[in-house]
C-alpha positions in Angstrom: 97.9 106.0 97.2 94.5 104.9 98.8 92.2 107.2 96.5 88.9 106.2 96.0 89.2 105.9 92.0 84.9 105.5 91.8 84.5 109.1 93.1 86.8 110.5 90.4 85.1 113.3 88.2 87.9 112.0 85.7 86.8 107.9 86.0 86.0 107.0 82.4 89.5 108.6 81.4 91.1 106.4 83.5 89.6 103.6 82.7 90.3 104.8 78.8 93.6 105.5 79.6 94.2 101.7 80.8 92.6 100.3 78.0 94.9 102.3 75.7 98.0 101.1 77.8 97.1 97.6 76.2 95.0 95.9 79.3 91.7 96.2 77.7 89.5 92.9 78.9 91.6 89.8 77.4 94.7 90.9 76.9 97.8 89.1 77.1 101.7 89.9 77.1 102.7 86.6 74.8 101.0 84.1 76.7 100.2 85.8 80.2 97.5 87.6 80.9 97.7 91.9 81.1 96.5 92.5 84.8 94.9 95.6 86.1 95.0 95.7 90.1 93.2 98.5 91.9 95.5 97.7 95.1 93.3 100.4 97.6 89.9 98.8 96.6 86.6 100.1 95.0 84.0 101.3 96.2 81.0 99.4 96.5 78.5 102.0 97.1 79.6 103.5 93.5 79.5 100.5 91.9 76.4 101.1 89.7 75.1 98.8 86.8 76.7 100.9 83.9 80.3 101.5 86.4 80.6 97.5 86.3 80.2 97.3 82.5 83.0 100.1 82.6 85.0 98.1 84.6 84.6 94.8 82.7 86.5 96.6 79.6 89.9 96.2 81.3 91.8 92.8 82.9 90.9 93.8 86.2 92.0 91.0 88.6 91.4 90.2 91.7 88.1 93.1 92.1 88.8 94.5 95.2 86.0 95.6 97.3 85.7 96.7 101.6 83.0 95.1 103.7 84.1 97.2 106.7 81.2 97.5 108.7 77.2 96.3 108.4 76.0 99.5 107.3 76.9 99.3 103.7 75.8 95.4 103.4 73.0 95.7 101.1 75.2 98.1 98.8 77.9 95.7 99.0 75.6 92.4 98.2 74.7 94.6 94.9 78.2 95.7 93.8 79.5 91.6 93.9 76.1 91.1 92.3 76.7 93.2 89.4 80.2 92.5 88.9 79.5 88.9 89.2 77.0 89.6 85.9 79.7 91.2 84.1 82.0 87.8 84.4 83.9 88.9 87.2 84.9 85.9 89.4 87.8 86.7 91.5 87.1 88.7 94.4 89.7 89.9 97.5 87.9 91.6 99.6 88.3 94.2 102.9 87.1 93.4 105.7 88.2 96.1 108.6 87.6 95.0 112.5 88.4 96.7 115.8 86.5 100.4 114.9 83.1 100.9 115.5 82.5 96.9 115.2 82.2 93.8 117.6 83.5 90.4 116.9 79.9 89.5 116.2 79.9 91.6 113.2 83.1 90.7 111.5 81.9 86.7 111.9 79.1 87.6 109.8 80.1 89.5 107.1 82.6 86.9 106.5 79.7 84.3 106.4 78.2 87.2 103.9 80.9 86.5 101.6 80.8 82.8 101.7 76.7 83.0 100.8 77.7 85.4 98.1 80.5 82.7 96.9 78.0 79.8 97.0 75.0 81.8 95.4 76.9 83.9 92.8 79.5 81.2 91.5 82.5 83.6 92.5 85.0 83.5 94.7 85.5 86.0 97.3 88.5 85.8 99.8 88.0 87.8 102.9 91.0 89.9 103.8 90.8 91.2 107.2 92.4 95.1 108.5 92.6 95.3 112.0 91.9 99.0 112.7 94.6 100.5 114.9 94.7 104.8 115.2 97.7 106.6 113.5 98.6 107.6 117.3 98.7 104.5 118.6 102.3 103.0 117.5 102.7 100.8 120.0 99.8 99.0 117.9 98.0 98.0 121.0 94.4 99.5 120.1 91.7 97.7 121.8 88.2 99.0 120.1 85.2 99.6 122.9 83.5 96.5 121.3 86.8 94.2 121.0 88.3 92.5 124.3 92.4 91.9 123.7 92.2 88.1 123.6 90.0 88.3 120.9 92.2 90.2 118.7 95.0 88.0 119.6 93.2 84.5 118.5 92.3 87.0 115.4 95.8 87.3 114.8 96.9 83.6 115.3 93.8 82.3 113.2 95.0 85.0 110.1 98.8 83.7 111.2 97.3 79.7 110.2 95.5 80.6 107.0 97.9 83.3 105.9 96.1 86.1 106.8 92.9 85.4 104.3 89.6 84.2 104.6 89.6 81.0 102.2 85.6 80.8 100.2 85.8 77.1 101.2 83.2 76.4 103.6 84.7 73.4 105.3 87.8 75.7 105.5 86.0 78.2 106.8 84.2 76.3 109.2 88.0 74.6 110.5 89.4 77.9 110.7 86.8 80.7 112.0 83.6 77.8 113.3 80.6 77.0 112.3 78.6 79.4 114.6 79.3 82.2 116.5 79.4 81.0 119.6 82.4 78.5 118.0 83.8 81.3 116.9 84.5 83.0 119.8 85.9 80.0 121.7 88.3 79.6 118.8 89.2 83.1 119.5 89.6 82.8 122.9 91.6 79.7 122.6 95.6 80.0 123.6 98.3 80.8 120.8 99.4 77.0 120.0 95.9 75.7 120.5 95.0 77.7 117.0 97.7 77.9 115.3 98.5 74.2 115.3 94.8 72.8 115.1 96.5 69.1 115.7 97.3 70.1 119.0 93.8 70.9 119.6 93.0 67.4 119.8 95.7 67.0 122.6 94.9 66.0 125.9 95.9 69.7 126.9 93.5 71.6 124.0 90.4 69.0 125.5 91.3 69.9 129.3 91.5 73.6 128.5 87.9 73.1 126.5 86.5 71.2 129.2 87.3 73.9 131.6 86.3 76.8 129.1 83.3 75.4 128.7 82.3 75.2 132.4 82.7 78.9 133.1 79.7 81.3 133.2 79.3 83.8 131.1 80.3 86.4 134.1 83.7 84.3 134.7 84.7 84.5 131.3 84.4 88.0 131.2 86.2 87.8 134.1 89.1 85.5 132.5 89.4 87.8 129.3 90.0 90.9 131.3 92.7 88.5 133.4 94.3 87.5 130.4 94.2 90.8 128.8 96.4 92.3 132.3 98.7 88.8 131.7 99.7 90.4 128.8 101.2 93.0 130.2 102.6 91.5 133.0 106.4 91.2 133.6 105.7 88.2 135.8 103.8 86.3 134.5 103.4 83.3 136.8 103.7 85.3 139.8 100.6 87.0 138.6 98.7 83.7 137.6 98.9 82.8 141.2 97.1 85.7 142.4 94.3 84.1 140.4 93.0 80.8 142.0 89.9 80.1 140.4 91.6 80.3 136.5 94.4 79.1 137.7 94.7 75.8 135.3 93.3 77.3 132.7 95.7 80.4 132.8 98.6 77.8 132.6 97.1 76.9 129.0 98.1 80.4 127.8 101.4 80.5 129.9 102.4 77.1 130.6 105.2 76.7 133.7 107.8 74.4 134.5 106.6 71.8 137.4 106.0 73.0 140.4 106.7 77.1 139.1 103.1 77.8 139.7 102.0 76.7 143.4 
């Protein structure tokens, strides 16, 4: 059911074919309003002047666009551009992560949607896909540009704001940073540190920041690649003292009862 609806030959009859259903552009069923929901998205390279007029003769709500990687920016600027003419205001948009991308790139198309909220008057809520292979069930996919603890603070930041990307920029900046470089700190933050962000003001959250901080650019390489091999560990804390120099940090992510680790 993912068919790219744009690219039909038979478009305009479909679009027809809603209107005629009764959910031309304003109607109701007694008081609520007829919605049309293209679950699988639109395309936004199709998305041509005269296709958003099209579009803006049914109650389509939210307009469901991908973002899935930077090479189709400039045709995706111009699709929420000419919707946006057309009165569309409601946008949930696609963003996919863990393909051909880096974490770099999903922070800022994200920050692309917020500059297209502020400028356009809309409101588009991200909604990132982590990409994972049909092959891989186990679901443990780790892209050449990803590391595995940054897919895991992904998952816990998505777990917090219910998996979307609010168009508030002071949510925004609380739940993903202000920069980049916040960004990936957040990311590489343990499981309770993000999910509950009151913690983060804990004595534990500022010692495990204070440490973070400290590392070189080389050792936290180094500590993501540790933590990524944690994760697969059976023992855990048996495997954390193999590794001195992170040792207190390591306890952050898998704290032990006094005295467990030596």
């Amino acid at each position: 059911m993912d068919n790219n609806v744009l690219a039909s030959d038979h478009v305009d009859s479909i679009l027809g074919a809603i209107r005629n259903e009764g959910f031309e552009r304003g109607a109701k069923w007694g008081k609520k309003m007829r919605v049309v929901d293209f679950n699988q998205g639109i395309d936004a390279r199709l998305v041509t002047t005269q296709m958003a007029k099209n579009l803006a003769t049914i109650n389509l709500t939210p307009v469901r666009l991908a973002f899935d990687f930077d090479g189709v920016e400039l045709q995706y600027r111009s699709a929420v551009a000419r919707l946006a003419t057309v009165g569309f205001r409601h946008f949930t948009n696609y963003l996919m992560f863990n393909f051909n991308d880096a974490p770099e790139s999903l922070y800022r198309r994200m920050k692309v949607n917020l500059e297209l909220t502020q400028r356009l008057d809309v409101a588009i809520t991200g909604f990132p896909m982590r990409y994972i292979p049909i092959d891989h069930v186990d679901r443990q996919y780790v892209s050449p540009g990803w590391r595995w603890r940054y897919l895991r603070g992904i998952q816990c930041v998505l777990l917090a704001t219910h998996g979307m990307v609010s168009p508030n920029p002071d949510f925004f900046a609380a739940a993903f940073g202000e920069s980049y470089e916040g960004f990936i700190e957040i990311l590489s933050m343990p499981d309770r540190y993000i999910v509950h962000r009151k913690e983060f003001k804990s004595n534990q959250a500022r010692d495990w920041r204070r440490r973070f901080r400290r590392l070189s650019k080389s050792s936290r390489a180094e500590l993501l690649g540790i933590l990524a091999d944690l994760n697969r560990s059976r023992d855990k804390q048996r495997d954390i003292a193999k590794h001195r120099e992170f040792r207190r940090l390591l306890e952050h992510y898998y704290p032990a009862e006094e005295g467990a680790v030596p």
